[in-house]
Structure formats: C-alpha cells, structure tokens
KOLGU-4560 file (N, C-alpha, C; in nm, 3 decimals, padded with zeros to 5 digits):
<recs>
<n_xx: -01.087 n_yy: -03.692 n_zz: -00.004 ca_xx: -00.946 ca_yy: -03.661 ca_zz: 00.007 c_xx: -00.904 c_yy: -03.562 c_zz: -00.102 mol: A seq: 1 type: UNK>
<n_xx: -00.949 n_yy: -03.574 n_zz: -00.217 ca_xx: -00.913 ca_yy: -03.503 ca_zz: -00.336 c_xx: -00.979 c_yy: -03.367 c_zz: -00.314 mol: A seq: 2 type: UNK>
<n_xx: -01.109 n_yy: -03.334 n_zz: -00.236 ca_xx: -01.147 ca_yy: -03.229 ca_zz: -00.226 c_xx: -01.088 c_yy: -03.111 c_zz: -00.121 mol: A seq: 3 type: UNK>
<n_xx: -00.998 n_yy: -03.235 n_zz: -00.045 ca_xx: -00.935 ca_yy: -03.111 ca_zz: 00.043 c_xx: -00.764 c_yy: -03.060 c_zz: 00.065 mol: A seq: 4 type: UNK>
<n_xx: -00.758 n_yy: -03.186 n_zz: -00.099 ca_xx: -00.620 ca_yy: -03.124 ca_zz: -00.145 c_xx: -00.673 c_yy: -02.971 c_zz: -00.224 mol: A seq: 5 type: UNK>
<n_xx: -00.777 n_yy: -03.001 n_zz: -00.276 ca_xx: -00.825 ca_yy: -02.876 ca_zz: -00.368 c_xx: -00.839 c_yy: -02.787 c_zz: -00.286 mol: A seq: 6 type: UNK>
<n_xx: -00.919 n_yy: -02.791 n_zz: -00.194 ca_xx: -00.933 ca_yy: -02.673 ca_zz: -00.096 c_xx: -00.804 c_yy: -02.631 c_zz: -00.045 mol: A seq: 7 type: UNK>
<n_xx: -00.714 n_yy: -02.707 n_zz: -00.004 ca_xx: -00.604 ca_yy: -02.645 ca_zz: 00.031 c_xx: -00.540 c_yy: -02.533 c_zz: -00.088 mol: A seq: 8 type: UNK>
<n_xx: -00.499 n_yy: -02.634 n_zz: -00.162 ca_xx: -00.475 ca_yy: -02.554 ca_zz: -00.307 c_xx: -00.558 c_yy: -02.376 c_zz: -00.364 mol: A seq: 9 type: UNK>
<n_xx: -00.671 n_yy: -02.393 n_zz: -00.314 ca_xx: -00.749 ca_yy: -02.286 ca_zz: -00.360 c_xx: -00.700 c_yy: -02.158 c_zz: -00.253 mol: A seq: 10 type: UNK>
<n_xx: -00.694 n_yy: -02.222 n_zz: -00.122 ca_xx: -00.655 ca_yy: -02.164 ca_zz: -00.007 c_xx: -00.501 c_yy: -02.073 c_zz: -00.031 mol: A seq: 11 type: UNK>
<n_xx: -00.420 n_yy: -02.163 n_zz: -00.061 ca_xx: -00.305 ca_yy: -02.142 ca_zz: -00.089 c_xx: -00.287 c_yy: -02.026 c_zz: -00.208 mol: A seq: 12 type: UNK>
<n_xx: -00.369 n_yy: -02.068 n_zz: -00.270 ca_xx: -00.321 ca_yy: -01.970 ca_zz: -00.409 c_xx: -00.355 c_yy: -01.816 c_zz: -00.351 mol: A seq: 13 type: UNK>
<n_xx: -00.516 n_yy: -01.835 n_zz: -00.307 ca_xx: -00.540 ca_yy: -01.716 ca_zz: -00.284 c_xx: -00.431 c_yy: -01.635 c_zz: -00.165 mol: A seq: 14 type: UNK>
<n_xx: -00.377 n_yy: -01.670 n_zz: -00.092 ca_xx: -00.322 ca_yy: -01.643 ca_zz: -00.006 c_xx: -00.195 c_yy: -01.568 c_zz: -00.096 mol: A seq: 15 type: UNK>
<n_xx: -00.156 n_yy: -01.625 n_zz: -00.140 ca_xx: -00.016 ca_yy: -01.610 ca_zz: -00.238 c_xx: -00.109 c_yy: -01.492 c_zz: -00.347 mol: A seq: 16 type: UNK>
<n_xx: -00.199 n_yy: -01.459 n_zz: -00.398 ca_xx: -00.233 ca_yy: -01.383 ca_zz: -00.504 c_xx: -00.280 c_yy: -01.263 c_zz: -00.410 mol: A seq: 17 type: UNK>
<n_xx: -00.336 n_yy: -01.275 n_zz: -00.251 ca_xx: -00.331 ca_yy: -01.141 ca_zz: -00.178 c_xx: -00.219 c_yy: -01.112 c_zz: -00.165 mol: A seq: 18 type: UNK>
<n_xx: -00.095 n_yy: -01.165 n_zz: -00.187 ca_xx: 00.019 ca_yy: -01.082 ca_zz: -00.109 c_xx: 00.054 c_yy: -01.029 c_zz: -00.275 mol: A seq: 19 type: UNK>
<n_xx: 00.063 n_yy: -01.017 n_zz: -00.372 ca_xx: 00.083 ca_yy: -01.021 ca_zz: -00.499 c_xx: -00.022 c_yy: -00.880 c_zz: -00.490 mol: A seq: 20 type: UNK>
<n_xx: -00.132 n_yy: -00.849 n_zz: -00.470 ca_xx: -00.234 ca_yy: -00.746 ca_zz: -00.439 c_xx: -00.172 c_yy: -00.617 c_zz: -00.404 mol: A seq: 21 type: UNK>
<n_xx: -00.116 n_yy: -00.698 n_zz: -00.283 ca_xx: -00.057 ca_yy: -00.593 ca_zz: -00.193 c_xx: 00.046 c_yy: -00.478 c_zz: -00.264 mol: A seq: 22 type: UNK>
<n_xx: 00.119 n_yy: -00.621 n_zz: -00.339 ca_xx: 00.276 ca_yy: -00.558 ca_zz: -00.336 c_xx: 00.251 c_yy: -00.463 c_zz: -00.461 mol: A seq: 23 type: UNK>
<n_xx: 00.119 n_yy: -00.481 n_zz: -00.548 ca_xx: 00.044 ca_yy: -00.416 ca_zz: -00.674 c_xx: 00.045 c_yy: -00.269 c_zz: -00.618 mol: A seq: 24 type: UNK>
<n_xx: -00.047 n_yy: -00.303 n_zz: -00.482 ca_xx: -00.093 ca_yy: -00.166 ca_zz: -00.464 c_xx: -00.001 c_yy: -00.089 c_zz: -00.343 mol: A seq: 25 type: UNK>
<n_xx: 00.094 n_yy: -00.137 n_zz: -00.300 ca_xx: 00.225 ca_yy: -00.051 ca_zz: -00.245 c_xx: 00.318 c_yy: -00.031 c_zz: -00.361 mol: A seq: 26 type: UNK>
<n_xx: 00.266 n_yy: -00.062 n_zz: -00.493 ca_xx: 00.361 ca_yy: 00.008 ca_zz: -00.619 c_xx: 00.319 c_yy: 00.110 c_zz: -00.631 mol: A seq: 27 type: UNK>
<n_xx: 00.160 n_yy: 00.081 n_zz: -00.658 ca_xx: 00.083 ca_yy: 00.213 ca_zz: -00.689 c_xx: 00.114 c_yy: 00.321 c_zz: -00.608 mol: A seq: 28 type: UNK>
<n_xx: 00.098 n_yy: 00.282 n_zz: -00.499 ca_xx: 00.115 ca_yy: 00.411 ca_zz: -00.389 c_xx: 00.237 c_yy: 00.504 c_zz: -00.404 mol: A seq: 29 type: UNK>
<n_xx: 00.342 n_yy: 00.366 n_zz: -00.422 ca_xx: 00.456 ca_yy: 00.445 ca_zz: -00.456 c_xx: 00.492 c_yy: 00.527 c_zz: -00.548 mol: A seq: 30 type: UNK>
<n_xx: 00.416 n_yy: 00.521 n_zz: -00.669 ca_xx: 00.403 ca_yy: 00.601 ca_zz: -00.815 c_xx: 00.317 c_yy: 00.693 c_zz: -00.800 mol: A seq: 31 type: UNK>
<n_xx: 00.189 n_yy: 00.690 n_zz: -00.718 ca_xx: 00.111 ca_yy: 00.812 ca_zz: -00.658 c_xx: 00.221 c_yy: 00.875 c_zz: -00.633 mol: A seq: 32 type: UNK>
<n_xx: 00.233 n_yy: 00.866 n_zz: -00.498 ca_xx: 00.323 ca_yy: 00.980 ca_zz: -00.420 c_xx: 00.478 c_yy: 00.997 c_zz: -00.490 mol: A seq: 33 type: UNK>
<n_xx: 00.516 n_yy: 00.945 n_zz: -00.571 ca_xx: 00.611 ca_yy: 01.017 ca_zz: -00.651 c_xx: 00.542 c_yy: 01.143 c_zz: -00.750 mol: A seq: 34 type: UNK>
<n_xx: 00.463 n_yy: 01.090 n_zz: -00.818 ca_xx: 00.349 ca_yy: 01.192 ca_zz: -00.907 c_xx: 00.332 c_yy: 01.353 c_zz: -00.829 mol: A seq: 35 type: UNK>
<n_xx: 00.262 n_yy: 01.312 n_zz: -00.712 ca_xx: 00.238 ca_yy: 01.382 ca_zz: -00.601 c_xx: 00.349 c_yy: 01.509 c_zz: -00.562 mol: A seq: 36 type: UNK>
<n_xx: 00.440 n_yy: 01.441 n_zz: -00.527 ca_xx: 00.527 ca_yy: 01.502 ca_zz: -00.492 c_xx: 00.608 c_yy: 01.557 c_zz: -00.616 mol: A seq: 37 type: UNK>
<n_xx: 00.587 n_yy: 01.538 n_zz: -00.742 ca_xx: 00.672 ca_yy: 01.557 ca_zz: -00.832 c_xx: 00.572 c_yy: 01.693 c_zz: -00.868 mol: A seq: 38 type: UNK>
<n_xx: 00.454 n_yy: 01.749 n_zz: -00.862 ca_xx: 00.360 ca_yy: 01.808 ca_zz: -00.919 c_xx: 00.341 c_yy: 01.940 c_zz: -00.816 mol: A seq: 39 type: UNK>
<n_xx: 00.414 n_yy: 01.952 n_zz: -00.648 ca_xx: 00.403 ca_yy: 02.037 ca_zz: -00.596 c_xx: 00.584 c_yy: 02.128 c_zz: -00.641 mol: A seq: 40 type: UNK>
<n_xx: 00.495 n_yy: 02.231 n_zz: -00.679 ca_xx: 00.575 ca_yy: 02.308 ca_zz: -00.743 c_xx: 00.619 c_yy: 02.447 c_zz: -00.620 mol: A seq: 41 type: UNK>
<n_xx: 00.531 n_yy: 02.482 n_zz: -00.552 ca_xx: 00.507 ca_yy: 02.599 ca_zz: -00.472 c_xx: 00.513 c_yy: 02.529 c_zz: -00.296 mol: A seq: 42 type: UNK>
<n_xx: 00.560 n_yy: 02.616 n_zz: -00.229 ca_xx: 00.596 ca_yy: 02.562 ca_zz: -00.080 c_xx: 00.503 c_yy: 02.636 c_zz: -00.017 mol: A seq: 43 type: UNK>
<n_xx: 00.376 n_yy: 02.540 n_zz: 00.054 ca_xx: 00.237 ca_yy: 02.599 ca_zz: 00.110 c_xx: 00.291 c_yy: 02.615 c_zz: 00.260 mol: A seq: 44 type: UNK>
<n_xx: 00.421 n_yy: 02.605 n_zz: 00.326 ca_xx: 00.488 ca_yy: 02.641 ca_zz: 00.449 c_xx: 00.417 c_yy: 02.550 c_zz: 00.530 mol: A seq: 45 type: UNK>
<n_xx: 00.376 n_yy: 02.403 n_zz: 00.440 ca_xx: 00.317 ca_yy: 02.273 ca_zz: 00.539 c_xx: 00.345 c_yy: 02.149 c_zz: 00.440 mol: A seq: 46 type: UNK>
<n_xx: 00.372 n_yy: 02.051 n_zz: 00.543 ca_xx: 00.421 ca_yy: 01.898 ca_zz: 00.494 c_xx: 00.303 c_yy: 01.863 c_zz: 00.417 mol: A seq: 47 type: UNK>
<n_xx: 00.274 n_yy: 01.832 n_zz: 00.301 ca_xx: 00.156 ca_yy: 01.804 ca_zz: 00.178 c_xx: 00.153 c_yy: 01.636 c_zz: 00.232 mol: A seq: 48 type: UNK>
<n_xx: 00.284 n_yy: 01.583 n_zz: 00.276 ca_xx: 00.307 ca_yy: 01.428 ca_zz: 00.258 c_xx: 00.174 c_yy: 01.341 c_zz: 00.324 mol: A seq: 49 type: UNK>
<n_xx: 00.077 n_yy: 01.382 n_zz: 00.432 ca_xx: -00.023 ca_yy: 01.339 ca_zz: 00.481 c_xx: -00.154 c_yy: 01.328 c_zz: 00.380 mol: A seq: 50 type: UNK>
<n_xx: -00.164 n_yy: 01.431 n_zz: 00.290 ca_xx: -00.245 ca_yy: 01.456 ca_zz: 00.268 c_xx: -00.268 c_yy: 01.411 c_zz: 00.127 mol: A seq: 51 type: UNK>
<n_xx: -00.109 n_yy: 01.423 n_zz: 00.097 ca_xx: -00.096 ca_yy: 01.335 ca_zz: -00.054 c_xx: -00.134 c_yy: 01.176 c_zz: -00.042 mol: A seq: 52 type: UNK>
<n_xx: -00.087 n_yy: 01.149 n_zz: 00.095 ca_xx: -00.088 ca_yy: 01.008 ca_zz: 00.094 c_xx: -00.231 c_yy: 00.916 c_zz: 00.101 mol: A seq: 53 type: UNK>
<n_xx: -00.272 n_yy: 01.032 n_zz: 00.180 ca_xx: -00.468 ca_yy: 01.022 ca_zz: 00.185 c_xx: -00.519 c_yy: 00.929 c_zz: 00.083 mol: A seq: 54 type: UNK>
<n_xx: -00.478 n_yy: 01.105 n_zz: -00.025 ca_xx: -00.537 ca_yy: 01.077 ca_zz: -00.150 c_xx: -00.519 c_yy: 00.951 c_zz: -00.257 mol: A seq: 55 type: UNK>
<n_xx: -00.381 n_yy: 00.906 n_zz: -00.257 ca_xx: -00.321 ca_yy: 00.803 ca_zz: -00.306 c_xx: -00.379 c_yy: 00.693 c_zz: -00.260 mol: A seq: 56 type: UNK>
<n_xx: -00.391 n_yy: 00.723 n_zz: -00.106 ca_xx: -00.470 ca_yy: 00.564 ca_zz: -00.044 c_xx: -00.613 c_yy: 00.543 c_zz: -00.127 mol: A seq: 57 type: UNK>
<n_xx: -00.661 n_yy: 00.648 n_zz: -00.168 ca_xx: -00.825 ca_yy: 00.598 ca_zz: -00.206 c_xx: -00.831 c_yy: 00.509 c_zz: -00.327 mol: A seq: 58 type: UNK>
<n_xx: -00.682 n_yy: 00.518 n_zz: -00.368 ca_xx: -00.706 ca_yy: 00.481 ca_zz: -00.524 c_xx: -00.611 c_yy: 00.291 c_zz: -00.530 mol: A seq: 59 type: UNK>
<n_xx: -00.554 n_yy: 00.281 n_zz: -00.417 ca_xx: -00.492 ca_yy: 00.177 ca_zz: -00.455 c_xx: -00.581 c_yy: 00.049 c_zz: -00.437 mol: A seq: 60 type: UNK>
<n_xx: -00.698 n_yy: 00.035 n_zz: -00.410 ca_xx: -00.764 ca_yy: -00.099 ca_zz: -00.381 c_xx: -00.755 c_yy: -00.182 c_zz: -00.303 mol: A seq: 61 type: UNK>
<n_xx: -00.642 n_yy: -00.174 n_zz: -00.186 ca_xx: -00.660 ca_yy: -00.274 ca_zz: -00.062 c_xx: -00.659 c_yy: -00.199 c_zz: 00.065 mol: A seq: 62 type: UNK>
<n_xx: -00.712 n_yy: -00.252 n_zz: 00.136 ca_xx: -00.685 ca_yy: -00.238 ca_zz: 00.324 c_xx: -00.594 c_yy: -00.169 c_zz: 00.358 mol: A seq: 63 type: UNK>
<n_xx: -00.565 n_yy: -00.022 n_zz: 00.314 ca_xx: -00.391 ca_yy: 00.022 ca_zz: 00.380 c_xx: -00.355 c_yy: -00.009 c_zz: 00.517 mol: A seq: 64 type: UNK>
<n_xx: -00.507 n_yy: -00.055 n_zz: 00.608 ca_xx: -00.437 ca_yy: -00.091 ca_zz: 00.734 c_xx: -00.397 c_yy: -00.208 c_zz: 00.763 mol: A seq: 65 type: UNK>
<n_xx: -00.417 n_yy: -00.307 n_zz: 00.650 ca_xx: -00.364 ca_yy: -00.472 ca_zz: 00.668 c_xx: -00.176 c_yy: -00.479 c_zz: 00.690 mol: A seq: 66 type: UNK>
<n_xx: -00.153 n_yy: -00.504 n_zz: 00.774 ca_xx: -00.014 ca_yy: -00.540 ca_zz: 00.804 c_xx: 00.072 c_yy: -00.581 c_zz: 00.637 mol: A seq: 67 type: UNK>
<n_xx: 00.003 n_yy: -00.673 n_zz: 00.586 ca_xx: 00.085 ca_yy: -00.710 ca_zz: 00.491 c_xx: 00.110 c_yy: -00.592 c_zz: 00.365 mol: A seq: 68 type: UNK>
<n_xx: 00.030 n_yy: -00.495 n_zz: 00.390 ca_xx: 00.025 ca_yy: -00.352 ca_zz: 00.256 c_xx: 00.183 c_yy: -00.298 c_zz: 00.321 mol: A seq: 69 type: UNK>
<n_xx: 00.161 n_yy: -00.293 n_zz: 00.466 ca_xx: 00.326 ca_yy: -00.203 ca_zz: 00.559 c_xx: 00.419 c_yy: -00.269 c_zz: 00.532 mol: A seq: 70 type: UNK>
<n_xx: 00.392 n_yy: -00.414 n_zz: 00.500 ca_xx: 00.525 ca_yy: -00.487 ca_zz: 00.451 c_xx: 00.576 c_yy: -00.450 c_zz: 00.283 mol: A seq: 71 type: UNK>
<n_xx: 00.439 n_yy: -00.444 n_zz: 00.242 ca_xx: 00.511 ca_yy: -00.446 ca_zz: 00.091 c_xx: 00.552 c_yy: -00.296 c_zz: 00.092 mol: A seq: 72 type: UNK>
<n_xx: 00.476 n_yy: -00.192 n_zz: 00.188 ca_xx: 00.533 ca_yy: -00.073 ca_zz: 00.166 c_xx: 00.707 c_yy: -00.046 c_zz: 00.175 mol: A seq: 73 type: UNK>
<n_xx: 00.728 n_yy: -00.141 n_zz: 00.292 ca_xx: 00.872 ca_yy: -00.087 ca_zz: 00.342 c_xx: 00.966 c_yy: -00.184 c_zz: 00.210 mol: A seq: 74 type: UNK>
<n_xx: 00.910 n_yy: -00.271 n_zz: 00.104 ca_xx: 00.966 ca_yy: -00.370 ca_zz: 00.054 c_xx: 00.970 c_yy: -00.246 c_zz: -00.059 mol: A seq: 75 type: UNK>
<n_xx: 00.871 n_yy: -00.198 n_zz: -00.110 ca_xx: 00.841 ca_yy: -00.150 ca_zz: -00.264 c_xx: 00.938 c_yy: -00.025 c_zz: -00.218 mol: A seq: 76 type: UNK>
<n_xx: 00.939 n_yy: 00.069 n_zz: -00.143 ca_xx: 00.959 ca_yy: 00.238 ca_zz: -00.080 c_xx: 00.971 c_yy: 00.245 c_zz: -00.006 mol: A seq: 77 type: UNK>
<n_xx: 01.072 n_yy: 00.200 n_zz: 00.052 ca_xx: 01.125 ca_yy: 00.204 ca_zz: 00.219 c_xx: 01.094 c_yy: 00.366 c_zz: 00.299 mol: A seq: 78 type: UNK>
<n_xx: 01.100 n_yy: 00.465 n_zz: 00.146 ca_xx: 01.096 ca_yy: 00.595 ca_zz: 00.223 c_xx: 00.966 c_yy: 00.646 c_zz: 00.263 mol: A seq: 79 type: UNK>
<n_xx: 00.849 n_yy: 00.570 n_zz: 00.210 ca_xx: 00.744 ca_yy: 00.623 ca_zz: 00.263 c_xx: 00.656 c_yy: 00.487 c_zz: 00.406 mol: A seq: 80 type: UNK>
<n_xx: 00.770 n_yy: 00.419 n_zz: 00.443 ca_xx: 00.726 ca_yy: 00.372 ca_zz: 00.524 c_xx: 00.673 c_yy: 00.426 c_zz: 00.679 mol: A seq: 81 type: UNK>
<n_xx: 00.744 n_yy: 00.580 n_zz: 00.702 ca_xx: 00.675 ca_yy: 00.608 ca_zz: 00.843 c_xx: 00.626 c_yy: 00.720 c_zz: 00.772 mol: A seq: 82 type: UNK>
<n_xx: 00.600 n_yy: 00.763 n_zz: 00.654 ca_xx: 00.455 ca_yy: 00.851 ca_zz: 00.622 c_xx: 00.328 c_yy: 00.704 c_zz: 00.606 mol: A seq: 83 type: UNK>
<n_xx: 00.363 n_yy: 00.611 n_zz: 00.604 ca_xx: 00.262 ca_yy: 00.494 ca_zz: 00.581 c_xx: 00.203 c_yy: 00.507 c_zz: 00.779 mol: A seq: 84 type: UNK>
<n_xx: 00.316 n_yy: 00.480 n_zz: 00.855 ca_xx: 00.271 ca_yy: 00.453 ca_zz: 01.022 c_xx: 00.214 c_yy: 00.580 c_zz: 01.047 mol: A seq: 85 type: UNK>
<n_xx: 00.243 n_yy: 00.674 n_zz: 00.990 ca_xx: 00.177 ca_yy: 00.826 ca_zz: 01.065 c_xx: 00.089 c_yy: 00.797 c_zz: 01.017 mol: A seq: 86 type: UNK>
<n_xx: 00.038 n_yy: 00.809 n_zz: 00.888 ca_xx: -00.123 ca_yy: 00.769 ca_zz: 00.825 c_xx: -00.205 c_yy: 00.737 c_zz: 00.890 mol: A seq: 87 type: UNK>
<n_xx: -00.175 n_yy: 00.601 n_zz: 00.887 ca_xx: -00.245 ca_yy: 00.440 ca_zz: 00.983 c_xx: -00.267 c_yy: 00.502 c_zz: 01.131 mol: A seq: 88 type: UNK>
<n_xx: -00.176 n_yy: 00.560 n_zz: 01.198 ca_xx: -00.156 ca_yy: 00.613 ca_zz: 01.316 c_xx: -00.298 c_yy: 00.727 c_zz: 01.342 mol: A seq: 89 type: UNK>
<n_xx: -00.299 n_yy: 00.761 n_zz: 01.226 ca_xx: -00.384 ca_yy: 00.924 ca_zz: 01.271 c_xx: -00.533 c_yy: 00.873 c_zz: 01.215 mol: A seq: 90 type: UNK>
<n_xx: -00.571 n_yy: 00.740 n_zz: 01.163 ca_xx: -00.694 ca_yy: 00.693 ca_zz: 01.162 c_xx: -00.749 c_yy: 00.677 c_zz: 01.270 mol: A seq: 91 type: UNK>
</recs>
C-alpha cells in the first residue's frame, strides 16, 4: 500500500515538474525571439519570424510539438503563439 502511495507521489510530482519544464522553456523561447528580433537591424524584404523561431526551438530543451509547450506558449507570449502553430504546422 505504501508503495503505491509512493508511486503515485513520484508520478505526480513528475507530472507537475514537466509542466514547470515547459513553462521554463516557453520563457526561453520567449527571450530568444525577443533577442532575435531585437538584433535584426536591416529589412531582408522577408518575415525572419520562421526562421528565428527554428533557431530558438533548438535551444530550449523540450518537445516544441507537445501540446503542453503551446499552452505555456500562449500563457508566457501570447504573441508568438501562431508563429508557434505555423512552426509546428510546417514540420
């Protein structure tokens, strides 16, 4: 009995410390692509926002296609939430 309060418990936490992951790395993203966008100085007569976002994705450490990253996205930066669906979209 005690082992599967623990298991629950272990279950639980982890569950609660992936969404904590998430919301880490839809910060990050969000401080990427501010960086990003703060650093294009010159207008290449094309939307960079795909390509910035690429790049940003390699570095944040989770699944950008897990549902729960689109949640923390629209939670952390509501504004890069449909550069997040075009992304995901064009994989």
């Amino acid at each position: 009995m005690i082992k599967k309060f623990l298991a629950i418990g272990v279950v639980a936490f982890s569950l609660a410390s992936c969404g904590n992951d998430f919301d880490t790395a839809a910060q990050a993203m969000c401080d990427c692509m501010a960086e990003a966008e703060a650093g294009e100085t010159e207008d290449l007569g094309f939307d960079m926002s795909s390509i910035n976002y690429g790049a940003c994705a390699l570095s944040v450490g989770v699944d950008i296609k897990d549902e729960q990253f689109a949640k923390s996205i629209e939670s952390k930066c509501p504004d890069l939430s449909d550069t997040h669906t075009e992304y995901i979209e064009g994989l």
